[in-house]
Every structure is written in structure tokens, then in C-alpha cells.
N, C-alpha and C positions, 0 to 999 in steps of 0.2 A: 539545516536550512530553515529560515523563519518564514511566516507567514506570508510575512510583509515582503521579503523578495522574492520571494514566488508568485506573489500577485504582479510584481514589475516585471518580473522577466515574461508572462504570459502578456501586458501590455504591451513588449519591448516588441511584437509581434503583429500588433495592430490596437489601435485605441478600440476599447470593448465596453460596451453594457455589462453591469454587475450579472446579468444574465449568460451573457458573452463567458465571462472569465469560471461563471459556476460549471457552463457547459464543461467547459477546460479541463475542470477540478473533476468532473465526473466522466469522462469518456475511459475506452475499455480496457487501457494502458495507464492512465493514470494513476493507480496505486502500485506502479513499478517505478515510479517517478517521484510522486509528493500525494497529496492528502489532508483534504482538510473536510470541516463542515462546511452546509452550505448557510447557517447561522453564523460564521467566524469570518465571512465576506466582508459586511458592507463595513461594522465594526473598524477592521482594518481598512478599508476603503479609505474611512472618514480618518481616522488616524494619519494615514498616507498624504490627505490635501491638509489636515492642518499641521503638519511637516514640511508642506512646501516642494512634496517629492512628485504630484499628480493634479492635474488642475482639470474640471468639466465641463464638458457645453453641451446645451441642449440639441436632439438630433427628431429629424420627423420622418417615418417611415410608417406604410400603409394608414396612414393615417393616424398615429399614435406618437406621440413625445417620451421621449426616453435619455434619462443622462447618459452620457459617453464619457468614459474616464481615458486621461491621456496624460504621457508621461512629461514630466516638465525638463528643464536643464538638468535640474538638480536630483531628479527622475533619474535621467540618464545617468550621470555623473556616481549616482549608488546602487546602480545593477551593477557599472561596470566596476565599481571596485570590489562590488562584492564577488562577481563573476573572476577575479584576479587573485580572491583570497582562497588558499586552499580549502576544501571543503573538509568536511568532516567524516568521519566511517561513520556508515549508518547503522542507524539502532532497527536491529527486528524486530515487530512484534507480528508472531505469526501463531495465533491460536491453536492450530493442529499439530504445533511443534510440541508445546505447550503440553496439549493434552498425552502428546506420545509420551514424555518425557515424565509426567506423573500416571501413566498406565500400569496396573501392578497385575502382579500373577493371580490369577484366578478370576479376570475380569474375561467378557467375549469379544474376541480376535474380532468375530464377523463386524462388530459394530464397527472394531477402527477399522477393518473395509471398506464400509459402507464410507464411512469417511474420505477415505483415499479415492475412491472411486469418483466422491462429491467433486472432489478437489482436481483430481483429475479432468473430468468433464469442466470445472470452469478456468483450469490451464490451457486447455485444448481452444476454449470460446476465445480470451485473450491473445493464445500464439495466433491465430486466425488472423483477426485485430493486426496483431502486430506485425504480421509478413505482407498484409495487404496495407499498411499505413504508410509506409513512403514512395507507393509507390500507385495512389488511389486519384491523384491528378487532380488534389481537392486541397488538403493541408500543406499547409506551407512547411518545408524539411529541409534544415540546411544538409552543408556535406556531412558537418561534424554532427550535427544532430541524426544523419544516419548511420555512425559510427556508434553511438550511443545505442538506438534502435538493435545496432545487430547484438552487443550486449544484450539487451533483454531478450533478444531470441533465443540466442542459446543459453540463457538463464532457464527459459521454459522448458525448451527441447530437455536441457538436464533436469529439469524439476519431474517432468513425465516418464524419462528412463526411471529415473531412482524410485518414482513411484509403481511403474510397473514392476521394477524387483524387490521392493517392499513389502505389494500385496500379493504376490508371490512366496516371500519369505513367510507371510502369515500363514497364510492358506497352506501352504507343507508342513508346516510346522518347525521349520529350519533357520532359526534365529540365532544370533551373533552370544558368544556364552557372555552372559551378564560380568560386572565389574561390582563387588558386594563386597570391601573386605572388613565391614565390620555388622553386617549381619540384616542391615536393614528391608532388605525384602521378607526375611518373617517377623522382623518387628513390625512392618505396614501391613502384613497379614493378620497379624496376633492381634495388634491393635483394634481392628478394623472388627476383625469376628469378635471381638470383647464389645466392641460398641455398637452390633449390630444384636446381639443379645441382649442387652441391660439397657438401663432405663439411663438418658441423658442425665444427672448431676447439675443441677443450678447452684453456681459458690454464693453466698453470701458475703 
């Protein structure tokens, strides 16, 4: 998904202030959805009107003038084909997966706890979020948009199981037997205590 239809399809929702559409970008379900900065906004904004796809008028409220961005024909016309083309598998980038997955023997459990724990408590703040959002008599949720929503609920609810038998798994000490078959967990051991010993080497 690119920037730029993401910004349309949050307009396809109501004509919004660049403020409008950051809100959007940043509320407590958002990074189960899409993801952006709030630098990469107006950028595409302006990109978008000199496309022809987004056109703005000026709006007055509590006293104060604000652009309004609003979807044009042509607007319309490239949410919806975009909305028709099949999407793409998503790419994960999930740092604590990351860090699991280079965690070597002889490092402390408790730390990735503490981790898990972290991670835990801001699953728990989002499912929250999430069980109370279609049903908060505020945001506007279509059917199929709550079809979507129940997906990410039980995305969380299983992200919180697996986390609670995780850190469980650590804390007994009763972990899945490693797959090593040519030797690398004491090669990143051996490695590791040889360059924690000696002086780093600058090549020339």
C-alpha cells in the first residue's frame, strides 16, 4: 500500500485538514493498518493536487482558517481502482521478533521478559482500543470495515496468548530444542568471547 492511497482512502471518509488525516495516521490501531510519518503528509498532499487526484478550499472554524483537502473525480476514480486491485502480503517489521531471533546462549532471559512484558502491556492498551472502536458511537465503521476490526482482535488476543507462553517458556527454563545443524550457536559464542577479550583490529 503506498502512501498516497492511504491518504485517499482516509479522505474517502470525510474531506480532512492535514491535521485531520495525521490524527488518522496516529490513533491506537493504526500500526495494525498502515504507517506513516507525520513529515511524509503534506509532501504527498501536494503531490496528490498536482495530480489532479485532491483539490482544497479554505475552511473557518473557532476562528482560525485551515486548508481542507477533498477528493476530486479523479480522486475517486483511483481509490477505487486501487481498492479492486488485489493487495499485497504484508511485510513485517517487528523489532522484538528481530531481537528474538538473534538472541544467543549465554545472554539474560529476564531481559527478554522484561521485553515481553513491555510488549504485552502495549497489546493489552491497543486490544482495549480495538474492542471499544466500532462500537464508541463516534467513528464512522462500515460493516466490512468491522469484519476487518474483528481480524485484528484476534490477531492481539493471539499475540497475548503466545506471549504469555513465551514468558513462561523462559522463566522454567523449557525452551523448543534449537535447529543448529552445522554448528553456529558456538561459532556466535566463540566469536563473541574472542572479541570480547581482544582489542577490535582496524584493516587498512
Amino acid at each position: 500500500m503506498s502512501t498516497e492511497h492511504a491518504i485517499l482512502a482516509v479522505l474517502s471518509f470525510k474531506p480532512s485538514s492535514g491535521y485531520d488525516i495525521k490524527a488518522e495516521f496516529e490513533h491506537e490501531a493504526a500500526g495494525l493498518f498502515w504507517g506513516m510519518s507525520y513529515g511524509s503528509i503534506y509532501p504527498k498532499l501536494k503531490k496528490l493536487q498536482e495530480q489532479g487526484l485532491i483539490k482544497t478550499y479554505e475552511s473557518s472554524s473557532d476562528g482560525r482558517r485551515k486548508t481542507i483537502y477533498e477528493l476530486t473525480r479523479s480522486g475517486w476514480a483511483e481509490l477505487e481502482s486501487w481498492l479492486l486491485t488485489a493487495p499485497e502480503y504484508p511485510v513485517v517489521k517487528d523489532e522484538l521478533f528481530m531481537k528474538m531471533a538473534t538472541w544467543h546462549e549465554g545472554m539474560d532471559n529476564n531481559s527478554l521478559v522484561s521485553h515481553l512484558r513491555a510488549r504485552r502491556e502495549r497489546t493489552n492498551e491497543i486490544l482495549r482500543f480495538v474492542i471499544a472502536w466500532p462500537e464508541n458511537n463516534t467513528s464512522y465503521v462500515s460493516g466490512v470495515g468491522k469484519l476487518a476490526i474483528r481480524y485484528a482482535k484476534a490477531r492481539l488476543q493471539v499475540e497475548l496468548d503466545w506471549i504469555d507462553n513465551t514468558i513462561a517458556a523462559l522463566e522454567e527454563g523449557i525452551l523448543p530444542e534449537p535447529q543448529d545443524p552445522f554448528g553456529m550457536g558456538e561459532g556466535i559464542k566463540k566469536r563473541r568471547q574472542q572479541a570480547m577479550e581482544g582489542e577490535d583490529q582496524v584493516e587498512e
